[in-house]
C-alpha positions, 0 to 999 in steps of 0.5 A: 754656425760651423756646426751647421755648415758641416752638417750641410756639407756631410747631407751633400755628400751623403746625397752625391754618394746614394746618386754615385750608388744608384748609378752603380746599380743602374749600370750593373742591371743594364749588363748582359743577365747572367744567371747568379746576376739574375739571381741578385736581383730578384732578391726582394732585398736588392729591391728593397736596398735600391728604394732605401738608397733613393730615399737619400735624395733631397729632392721630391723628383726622385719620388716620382711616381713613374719611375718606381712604377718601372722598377717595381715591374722590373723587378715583378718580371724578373723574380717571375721570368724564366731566365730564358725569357730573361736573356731573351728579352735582353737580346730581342732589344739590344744586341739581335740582327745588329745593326738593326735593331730596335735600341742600340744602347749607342748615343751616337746611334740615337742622337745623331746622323751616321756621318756624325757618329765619329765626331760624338764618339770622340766628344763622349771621349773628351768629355771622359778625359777632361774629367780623368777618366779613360776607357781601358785599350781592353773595354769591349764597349764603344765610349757612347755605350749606356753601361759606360755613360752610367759608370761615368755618371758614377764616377762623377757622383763619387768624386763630387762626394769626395770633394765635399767631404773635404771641403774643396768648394772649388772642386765641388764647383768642377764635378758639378760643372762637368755633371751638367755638361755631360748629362745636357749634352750627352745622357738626357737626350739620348737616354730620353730617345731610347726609353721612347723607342723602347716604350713603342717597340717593346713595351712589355719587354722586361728591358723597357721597364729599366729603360724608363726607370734609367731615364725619369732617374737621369731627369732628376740628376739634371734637375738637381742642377736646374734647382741649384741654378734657381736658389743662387739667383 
């Protein structure tokens, strides 16, 4: 019985930290393209190593067909864009003729009024404290950025991996709770907007690709938490 419940315990581990490394590469293709990053991702290796570290996760979700159908045209229109193209896209929907522009990678800027923006930035901040994370006085990037959501996503997964490896059921309860919380409130409904708006503004966009690939994965971190609800009742 121990023998079986350290097994269980090092699988869940396991699992947070293939989640906490998704969204470690999730964050990173999401920055601006530089050209030696560009380079790293259209190794068919990155692609390859991305789909093994999916295949780490317990549930049927996270083969969903649509999201490897974005990230294999993600990775299709990288190796065979220039990188011109490449930068332009990136541009085109994130950071020209700001602030209109077709995807503000803001949450408050999706989610809520303009009178509001304040008000969910500094929820997005409470929610990083409350979990002991902090935006560095020198970080260029609002808290609502994507790129940070994904980096805090990362940082839960990876303390959720910590925890289980030693066996701190009450801490495991914690980053699990501030998973939910976060993912609920904040990520999957803007997330959710974004990859919509990008999908109808620039569908053929290298970008919109990885947005939907960023969403369908976001659904299935939230879903891990619906059908952990449903097993303890």
């Amino acid at each position: 019985m121990m023998e079986m419940v350290k097994t269980t315990v090092s699988h869940g581990s396991e699992t947070a930290m293939a989640r906490g490394q998704i969204y470690s590469f999730l964050e990173l293709a999401f920055g601006h393209p530089a050209e030696e990053g560009i380079k790293y991702f259209r190794q068919k290796s990155t692609e390859s190593s991305l789909y093994g570290t999916l295949r780490k996760l317990e549930y049927a979700s996270a083969f969903d067909t649509e999201m490897y159908k974005h990230l294999e045209r993600f990775f299709d229109n990288l190796r065979e864009s220039s990188i011109a193209r490449i930068e332009g896209d990136y541009i085109k929907l994130f950071s020209s003729n700001y602030p209109i522009i077709p995807c503000p990678p803001y949450g408050s800027l999706i989610t809520v009024d303009e009178t509001k923006r304040l008000e969910e930035m500094t929820a997005v901040k409470e929610a990083y404290r409350e979990s002991g994370m902090t935006l560095s006085e020198k970080h260029e990037e609002l808290a609502d950025h994507l790129g940070v959501e994904l980096e805090f996503l990362q940082y839960l997964s990876f303390r959720e991996s910590e925890s289980l490896q030693g066996n701190e059921e009450e801490i495991v309860k914690f980053w699990r709770s501030k998973q939910a919380h976060f993912l609920e409130r904040f990520s999957v409904p803007f997330v959710t907007q974004l990859a919509w708006i990008a999908k109808s503004a620039e569908p053929d966009n290298i970008y919109s690709d990885l947005l939907g690939a960023i969403r369908y994965f976001i659904d299935h971190h939230s879903d891990e938490f619906a059908a952990a609800t449903q097993e303890n009742n």
